[in-house]
VMD Tcl script that draws the C-alpha trace (Angstrom):
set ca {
  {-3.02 19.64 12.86}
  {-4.03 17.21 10.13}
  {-6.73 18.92 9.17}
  {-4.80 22.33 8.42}
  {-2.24 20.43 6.45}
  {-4.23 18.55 3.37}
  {-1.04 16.78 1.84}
  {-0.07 15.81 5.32}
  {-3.81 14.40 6.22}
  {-3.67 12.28 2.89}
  {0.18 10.86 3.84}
  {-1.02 9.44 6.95}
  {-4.03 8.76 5.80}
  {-2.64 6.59 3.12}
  {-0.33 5.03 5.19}
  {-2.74 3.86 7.94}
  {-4.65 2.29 4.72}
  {-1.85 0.65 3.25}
  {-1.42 -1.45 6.15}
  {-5.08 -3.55 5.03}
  {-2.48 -4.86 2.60}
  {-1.78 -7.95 5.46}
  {-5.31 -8.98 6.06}
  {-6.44 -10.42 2.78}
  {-5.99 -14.16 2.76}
  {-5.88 -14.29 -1.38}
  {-2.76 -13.19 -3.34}
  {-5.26 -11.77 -5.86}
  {-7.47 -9.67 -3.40}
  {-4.07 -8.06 -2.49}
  {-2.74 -7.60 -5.72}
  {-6.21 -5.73 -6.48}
  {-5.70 -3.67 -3.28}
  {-1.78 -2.46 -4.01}
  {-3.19 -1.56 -7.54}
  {-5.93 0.45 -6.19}
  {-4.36 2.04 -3.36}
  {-1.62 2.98 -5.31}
  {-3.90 4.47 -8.52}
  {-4.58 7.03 -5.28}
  {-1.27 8.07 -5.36}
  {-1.60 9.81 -8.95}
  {-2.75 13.51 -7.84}
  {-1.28 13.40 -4.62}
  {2.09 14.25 -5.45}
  {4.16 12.00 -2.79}
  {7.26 11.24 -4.17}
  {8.23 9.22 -1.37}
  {4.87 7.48 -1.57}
  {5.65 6.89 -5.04}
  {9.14 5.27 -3.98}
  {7.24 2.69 -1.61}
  {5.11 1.73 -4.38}
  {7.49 1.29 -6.89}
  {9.72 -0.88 -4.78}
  {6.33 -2.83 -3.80}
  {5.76 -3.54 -7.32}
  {9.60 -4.24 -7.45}
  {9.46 -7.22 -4.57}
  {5.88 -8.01 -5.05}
  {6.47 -11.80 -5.71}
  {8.24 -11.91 -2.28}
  {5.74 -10.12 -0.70}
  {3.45 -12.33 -1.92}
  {5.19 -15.69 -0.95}
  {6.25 -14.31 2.24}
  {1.77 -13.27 3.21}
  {1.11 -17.20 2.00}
  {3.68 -18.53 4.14}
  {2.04 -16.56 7.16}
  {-1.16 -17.60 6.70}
  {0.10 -21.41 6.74}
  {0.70 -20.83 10.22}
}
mol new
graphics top color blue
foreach p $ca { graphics top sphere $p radius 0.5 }
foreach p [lrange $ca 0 end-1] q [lrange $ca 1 end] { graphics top cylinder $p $q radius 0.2 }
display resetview
């Protein structure tokens, strides 16, 4: 089914990557990451992707505080 639908293939396919977001251990390796994964948004034309991202960016010193405190732990 993925393969006969290309937009759908890259949706999931960029969700399931966006989740490597948790494993890095350095605010900066994420940062570098988010940028990168979301530069792979530009041709895809997923508006809700889009969304995500831009409320990422919104909340990312949050995010960011939030991965540190886990990794305290």
């Amino acid at each position: 089914m993925l393969a006969a639908n290309k937009r759908l293939n890259t949706a999931y396919l960029l969700k399931e990557s966006f989740g490597q977001l948790w494993d890095y251990e350095r605010e900066g390796w994420a940062r570098r990451f988010f940028e990168n994964w979301r530069a792979s948004l530009k041709w895809q034309r997923l508006k809700p992707y889009e969304k995500f991202a831009e409320m990422i960016e919104q909340h990312w010193d949050g995010i960011a505080s939030l991965q540190q405190k886990a990794l305290v732990r």
